[in-house]
N, C-alpha and C positions, 0 to 999 in steps of 0.2 A: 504494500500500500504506500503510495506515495505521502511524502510530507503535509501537504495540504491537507490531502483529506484527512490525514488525524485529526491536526486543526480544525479541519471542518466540522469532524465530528464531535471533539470536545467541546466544541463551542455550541453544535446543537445537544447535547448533555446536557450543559451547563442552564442553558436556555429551556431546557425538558425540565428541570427543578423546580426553577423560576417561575413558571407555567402553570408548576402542581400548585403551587399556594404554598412550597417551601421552602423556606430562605435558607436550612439547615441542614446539609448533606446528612443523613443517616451513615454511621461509618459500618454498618453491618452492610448496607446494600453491595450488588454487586459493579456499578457502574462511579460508587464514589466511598469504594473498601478501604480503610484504613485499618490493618492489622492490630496493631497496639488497643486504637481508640474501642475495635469490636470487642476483643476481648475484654475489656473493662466493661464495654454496655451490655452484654451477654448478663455478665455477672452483676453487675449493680440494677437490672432494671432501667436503663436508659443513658443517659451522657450528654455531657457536657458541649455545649461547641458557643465556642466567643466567649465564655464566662455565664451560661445562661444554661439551665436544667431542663432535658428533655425525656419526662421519664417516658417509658416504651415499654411495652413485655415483651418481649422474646422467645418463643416458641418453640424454637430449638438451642441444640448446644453449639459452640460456637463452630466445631467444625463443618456443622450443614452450610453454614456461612462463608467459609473459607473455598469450600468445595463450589458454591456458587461464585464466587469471585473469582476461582482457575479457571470452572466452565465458562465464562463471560470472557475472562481476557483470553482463554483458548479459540474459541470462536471468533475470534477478531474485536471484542468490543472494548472500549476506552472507557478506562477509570478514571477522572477527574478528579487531581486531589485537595481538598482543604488545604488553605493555608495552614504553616507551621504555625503549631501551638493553638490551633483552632479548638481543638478536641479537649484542651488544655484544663482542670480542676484552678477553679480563682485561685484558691490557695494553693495551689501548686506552684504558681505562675508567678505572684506576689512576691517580690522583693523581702527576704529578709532585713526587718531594721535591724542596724546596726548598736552595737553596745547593750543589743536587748539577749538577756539569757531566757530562754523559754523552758521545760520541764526540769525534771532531775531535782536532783534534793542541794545543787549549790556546796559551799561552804557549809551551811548547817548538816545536812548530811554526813558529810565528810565528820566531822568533828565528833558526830554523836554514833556514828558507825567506828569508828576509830575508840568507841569505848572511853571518851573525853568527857 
């Protein structure tokens, strides 16, 4: 297949989303599969994309999923992928402040585990 029509086609993909009323690639489907992101929405009941919760039930386990993602790009069809960190948990994403200590028992711990 030549150059173009990949393009072509990602772009009528892309345009096929847009169309359905959704602005949120599903990362289970087979035409906008993201490995990582599936497996996490498999398991959690939905997922994340842009920092915004899409829950979803899932119907099978994640290999029915994957398996449809080789049948698709086997047969010639174009996966579309999400921008990086699309798929991303806020907190995931979110900058650690800096200077800030978060769980653990600190110094106090230390002292009072140390038999002090």
């Amino acid at each position: 297949m030549k150059k173009s029509a990949k393009v072509t086609l990602a772009a009528v993909a892309a345009m096929g989303l847009a169309a359905c009323g959704r602005r949120h690639p599903d990362p289970c489907e087979a035409a906008t599969f993201n490995e990582q992101a599936c497996q996490q929405a498999v398991q959690d009941g939905g997922y994340y994309y842009q920092g915004s919760w899409f829950p979803l039930m899932y119907h099978y386990p994640y290999p029915y999923y994957y398996d449809s993602y080789r049948r698709h790009v086997s047969s010639g069809g174009v996966v579309v992928g999400a921008p990086g960190g699309a798929y991303s948990h806020p907190a995931a994403s979110a900058p650690a402040a800096s200077g800030v200590e978060r769980g653990g028992f600190g110094a106090t711990g230390a002292g009072h585990g140390a038999g002090e």
